[in-house]
N, C-alpha and C positions, 0 to 999 in steps of 0.2 A: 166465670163466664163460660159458656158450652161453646165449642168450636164447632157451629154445625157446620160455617163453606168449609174448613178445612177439611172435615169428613167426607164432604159431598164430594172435595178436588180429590181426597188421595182414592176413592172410590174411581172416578174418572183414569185417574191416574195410572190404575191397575185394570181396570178395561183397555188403557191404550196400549199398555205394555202386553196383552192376550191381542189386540188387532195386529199390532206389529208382528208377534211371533208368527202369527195367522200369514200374514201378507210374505213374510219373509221365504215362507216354506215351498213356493214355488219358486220356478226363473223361467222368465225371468220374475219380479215379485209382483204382485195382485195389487195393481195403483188407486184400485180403488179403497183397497183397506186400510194402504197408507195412507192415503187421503183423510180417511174417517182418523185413523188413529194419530195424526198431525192436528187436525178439528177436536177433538177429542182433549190433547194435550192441553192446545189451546184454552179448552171451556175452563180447563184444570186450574193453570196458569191463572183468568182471568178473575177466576174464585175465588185463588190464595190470595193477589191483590186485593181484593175488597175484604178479603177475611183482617189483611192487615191496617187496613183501612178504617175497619170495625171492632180493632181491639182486643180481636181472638189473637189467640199465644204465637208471640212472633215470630220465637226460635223454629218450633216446627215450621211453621211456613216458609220458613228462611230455606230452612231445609229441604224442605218439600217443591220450593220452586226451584231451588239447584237440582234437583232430581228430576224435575217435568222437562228443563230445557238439556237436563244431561243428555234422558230418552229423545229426544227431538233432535241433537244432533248428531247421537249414534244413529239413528234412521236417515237423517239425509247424509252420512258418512258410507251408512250401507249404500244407498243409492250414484255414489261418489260424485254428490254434487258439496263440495269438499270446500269452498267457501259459503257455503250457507252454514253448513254444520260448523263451521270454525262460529260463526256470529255466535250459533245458540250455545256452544261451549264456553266462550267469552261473556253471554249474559247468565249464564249457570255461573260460574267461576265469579258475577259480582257476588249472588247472596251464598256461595260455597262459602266464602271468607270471612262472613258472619258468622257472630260467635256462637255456637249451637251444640250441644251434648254430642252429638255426633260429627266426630272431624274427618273430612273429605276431602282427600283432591283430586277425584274424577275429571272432574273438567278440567282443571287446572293443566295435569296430564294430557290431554287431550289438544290441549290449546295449545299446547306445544307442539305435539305430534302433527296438526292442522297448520299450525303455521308456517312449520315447514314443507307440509304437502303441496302446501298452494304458494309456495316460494316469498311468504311475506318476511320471512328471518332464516337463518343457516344454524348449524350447530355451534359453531364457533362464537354464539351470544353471548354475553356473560351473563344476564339473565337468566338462558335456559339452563344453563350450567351450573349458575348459582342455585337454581331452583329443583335440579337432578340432585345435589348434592347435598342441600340443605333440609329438601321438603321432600323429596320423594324417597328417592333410595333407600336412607335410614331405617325409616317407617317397616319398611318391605324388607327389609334386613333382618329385623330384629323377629316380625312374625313368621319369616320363614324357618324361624329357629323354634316356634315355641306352636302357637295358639291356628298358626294357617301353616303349619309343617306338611299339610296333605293335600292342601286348597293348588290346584293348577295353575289358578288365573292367580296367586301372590307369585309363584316363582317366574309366569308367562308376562306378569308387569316388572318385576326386577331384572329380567334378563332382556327386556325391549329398552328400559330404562338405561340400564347399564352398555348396552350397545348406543344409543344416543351419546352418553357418556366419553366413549371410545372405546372401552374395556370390554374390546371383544371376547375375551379368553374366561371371564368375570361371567359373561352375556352366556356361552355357551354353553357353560357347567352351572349354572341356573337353570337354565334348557332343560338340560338331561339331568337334571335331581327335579325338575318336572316331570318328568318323564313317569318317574317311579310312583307319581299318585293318582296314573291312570286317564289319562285325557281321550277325552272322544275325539272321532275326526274331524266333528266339530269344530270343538274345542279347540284343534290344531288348526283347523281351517279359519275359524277368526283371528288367533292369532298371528297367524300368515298374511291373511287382507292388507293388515295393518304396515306388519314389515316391507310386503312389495311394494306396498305405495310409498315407505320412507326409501327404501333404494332406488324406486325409479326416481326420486326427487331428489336425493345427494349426489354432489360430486366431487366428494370431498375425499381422499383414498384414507384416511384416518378413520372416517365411520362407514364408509360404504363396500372396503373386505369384511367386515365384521356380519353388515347387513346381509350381505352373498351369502357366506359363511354359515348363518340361521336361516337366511331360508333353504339351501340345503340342508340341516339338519333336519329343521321342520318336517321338508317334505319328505327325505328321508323316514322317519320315522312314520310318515302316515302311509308310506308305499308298507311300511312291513308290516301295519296293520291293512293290510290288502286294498292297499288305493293307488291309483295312478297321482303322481304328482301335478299337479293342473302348470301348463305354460305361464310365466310369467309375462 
């Protein structure tokens, strides 16, 4: 059977992901592009449904819609409307856990990071912890040694992970062997978004020296690539 919705959604798909970059590039951002590029999502989203509906190939879809509602809640994450983005990471994270050629825990990650943003859970869960330890860390362990040894964003997810964790010391020298494959300020600058917003939400002194700790690093290294470090 030819998957034509699913062609049609990952097409949409990839239009919303070029709206969002679009919309992102000012500030503050362009709410009309977000707009479209949330609409957009949407049509995506509503495709795959009836693609599975209609018996075109599941796994992709499975996929594919963890990936629509990933993009939809790192948009309203950017926007730091930070219990909405929690929901679409929490409906990403049902079909992430479908069994699919490709294993992900984008959301997964993030639902947790979101959960504690918006005070619905604390570090000390056994869930997140179980989950840091069993299903994320590992993963990111093992390709920082081999296949993503250059990749910024494997060692900028193991050392965010590993500070949730408490191993701040772990979290830090994760950092800085990022360091060494080159991050734009970008780069650094999203991965900062994320940290300040888990330290203004902890107050737990077991993860929240560690959180202090990289965001000064962070900024650190984006002042000696010629940038002011933005106030937290």
């Amino acid at each position: 059977m030819s998957n034509i919705l699913i062609t049609a959604a990952i097409a949409k798909k990839t239009r919303a992901k070029g709206l969002r970059n679009d919309a992102f590039e000012s500030d503050p951002p362009d709410q009309k592009l977000v707009n479209l590029a949330v609409r957009t999502l949407d049509l995506a989203i509503n495709q795959l449904e009836n693609a599975l509906k209609s018996g075109e190939d599941q796994r992709t879809s499975w996929s594919q819609l963890a990936d629509c509602y990933g993009i939809k809640g790192g948009i309203y994450s950017r926007l730091r409307a930070f219990p909405e983005a929690l929901k679409m990471y929490q409906e990403g994270r049902k079909w992430e856990k479908k069994p699919t050629e490709k294993t992900s825990t984008y959301n997964l990650s993030n639902v947790i990071v979101h959960s504690i943003i918006v005070g619905q859970t604390s570090l000390d869960s056994k869930d997140i912890q179980k989950n840091l330890v069993d299903t994320l860390i590992p993963p990111l362990q093992e390709v920082t040694k081999g296949t993503r040894k250059d990749d910024w964003w494997a060692w900028a997810d193991l050392g965010q992970f590993q500070l949730l964790q408490g191993a701040a010391a772990n979290a830090l020298d994760s950092y800085e062997k990022g360091f060494a494959t080159g991050p734009t300020v970008e780069d650094l600058e999203s991965s900062l978004r994320v940290i300040r917003e888990l330290k203004n939400s902890v107050n737990d002194n077991r993860y929240l020296r560690g959180l202090e700790q990289a965001v000064k690093k962070l900024e650190s290294k984006k002042k000696a690539l010629g940038h002011t470090p933005l106030l937290s």
